[in-house]
Structure formats: C-alpha cells, structure tokens
N, C-alpha and C positions, 0 to 999 in steps of 0.2 A: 846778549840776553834778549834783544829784542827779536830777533830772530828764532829763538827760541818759543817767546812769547808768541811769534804768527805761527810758528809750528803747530804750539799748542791750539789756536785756535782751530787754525784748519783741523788738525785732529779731533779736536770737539766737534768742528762742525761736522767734517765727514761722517763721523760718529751718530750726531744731529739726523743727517741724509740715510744712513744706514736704517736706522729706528723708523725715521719716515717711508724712507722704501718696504723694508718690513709690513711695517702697519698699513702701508697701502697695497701689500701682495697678499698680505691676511683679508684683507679689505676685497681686493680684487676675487679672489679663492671663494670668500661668503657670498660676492654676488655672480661666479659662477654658479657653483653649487644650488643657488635660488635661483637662478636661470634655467639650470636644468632640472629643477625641480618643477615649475611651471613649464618649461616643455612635456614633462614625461606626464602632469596633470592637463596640458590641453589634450596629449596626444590620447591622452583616456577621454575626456567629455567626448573628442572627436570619434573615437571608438562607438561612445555610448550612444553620441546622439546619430552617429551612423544607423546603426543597432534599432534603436528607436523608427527613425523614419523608415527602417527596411518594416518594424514590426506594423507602424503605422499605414502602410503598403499594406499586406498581408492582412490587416483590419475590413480596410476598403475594399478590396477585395472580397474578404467574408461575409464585409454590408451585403456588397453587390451581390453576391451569390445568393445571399439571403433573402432580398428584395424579389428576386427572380424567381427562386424559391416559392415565395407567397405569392406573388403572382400566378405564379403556376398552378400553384394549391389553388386560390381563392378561382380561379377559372376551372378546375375539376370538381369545388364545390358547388359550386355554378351549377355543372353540368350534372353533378348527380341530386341534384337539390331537386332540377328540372326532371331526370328520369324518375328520382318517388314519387316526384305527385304523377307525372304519368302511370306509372307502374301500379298505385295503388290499389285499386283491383286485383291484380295480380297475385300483390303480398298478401291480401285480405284471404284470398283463396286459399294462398299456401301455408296460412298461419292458422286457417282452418282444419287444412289439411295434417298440421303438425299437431292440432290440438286433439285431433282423435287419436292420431298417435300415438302423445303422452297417454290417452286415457285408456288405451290398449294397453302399453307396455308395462303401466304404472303398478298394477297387482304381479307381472312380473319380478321386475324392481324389488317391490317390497317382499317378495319370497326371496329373491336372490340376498336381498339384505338381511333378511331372517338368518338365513344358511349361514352367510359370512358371520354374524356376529355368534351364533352357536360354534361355528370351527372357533372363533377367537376363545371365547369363555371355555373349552376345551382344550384348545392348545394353553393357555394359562395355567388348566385345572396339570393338564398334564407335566406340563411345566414345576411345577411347584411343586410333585409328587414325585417328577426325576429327581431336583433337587434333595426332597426328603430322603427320599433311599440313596442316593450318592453319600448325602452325611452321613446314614446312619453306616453304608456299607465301608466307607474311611473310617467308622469310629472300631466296626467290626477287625480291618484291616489293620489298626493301631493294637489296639488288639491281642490280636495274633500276632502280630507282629511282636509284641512284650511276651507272649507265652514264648515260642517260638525262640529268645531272646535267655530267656529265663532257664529254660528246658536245655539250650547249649552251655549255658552257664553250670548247670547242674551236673551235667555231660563230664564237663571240662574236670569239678571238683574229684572225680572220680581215681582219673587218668592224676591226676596232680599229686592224689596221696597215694596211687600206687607208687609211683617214682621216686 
C-alpha cells in the first residue's frame, strides 16, 4: 500500500510537471510569437527610417540645387537690372517707336473688330433662322409623314374588303 501511495504520488507529480511544461511551452510559444512580432515591427521602422533618410537625402539635395538656383537668378538679375538702366535710352526710343505704331494700327484694329463682331451678330442671326426652318421643316416632315401613313392605310382598306 505504501507503494502504491509513492506511485500515486509520482503520478501526481509527473502529472504536476506535465501542466508545468505545458504552461511553460504556452508560455514559451506567446513570447516567441512577441519576438517575432517586434522583429517584423523593427524590421519595418528600419525599412521606414531607411526610407526617410534616403528622402531626407533627396531634400538636401533639392535645398542645394535650389540655393544655386537663386544664386544663379539673383546674379542674372544683377546683371539685367545693370543692362536697363543702361539701355534706358534705348527702351525709351523703342516704346516710342511702338507708341506710334499702336496709334497707326489702332483705327485698323477697330474696323477689323467692327467686321468681326457684324460676322458674329450674323452668324447668330443666321443661326437661329437655320434652326427655325429645321423645326418647322421636321414638323412639315412629321407631317407628311402622318398623310403618307394615313393614305397607305386607306390604300390597305380597299384591298382588305375586296378579299
């Protein structure tokens, strides 16, 4: 009986160690699983902040081009700032010269805009008058079209009571 009794026990206990190995390969499993969960999340931040300092790269870069950029500008404005005031003269002549221009052309101008705007009030007029006779010449065609209709119908009664 007492042998029986450390049977029992060992069998409880093993039992004991079963439940505990259990609950600690459950145990083990959840903090794989979280393991690999925090790898597959560094390996993304590391993705992202790859990502980032490439984009942060390609920034610096488009400063710099852009700083060059203005520089560049701000020295061709420089340099044309320098040529109008020299030129002035110049412009003043040819802004002269354009101003009797405009004042040649401008009674041109205003007959050619006369003309344009009579073709427009014409072509509208005209416009509106194809219109009108299109309606009326559909309503003529509907029409005839119901005589025409009528007239074979009439046709037809003929032929029917001869038969």
């Amino acid at each position: 009986s007492r042998e029986n009794c450390e049977e029992s026990e060992q069998l409880v206990e093993k039992g004991r160690n079963i439940d505990n190995e259990n609950e600690l390969c459950k145990q083990l499993q959840l903090i794989s699983e979280e393991r690999d969960s925090l790898l597959s999340k560094m390996k993304q931040m590391s993705l992202v902040i790859n990502e980032l300092e490439a984009l942060k790269e390609v920034s610096n870069n488009k400063l710099l081009q852009a700083k060059a950029n203005m520089d560049e500008l701000s020295c061709q404005i420089s340099a044309m700032e320098v040529k109008m005031k020299n030129d002035a003269s110049t412009y003043n002549k040819e802004k002269t010269k354009l101003r009797m221009q405009i004042r040649w052309l401008q009674p041109e101008l205003d007959t050619n805009r006369a003309r344009l705007k009579e073709a427009v009030e014409e072509r509208a007029l005209m416009d509106e008058n194809y219109q009108e006779a299109t309606a009326m010449l559909k309503a003529k065609l509907r029409e005839t079209c119901r005589e025409v209709l009528k007239l074979r119908e009439e046709l037809k009664r003929p032929e029917a009571t001869s038969n």
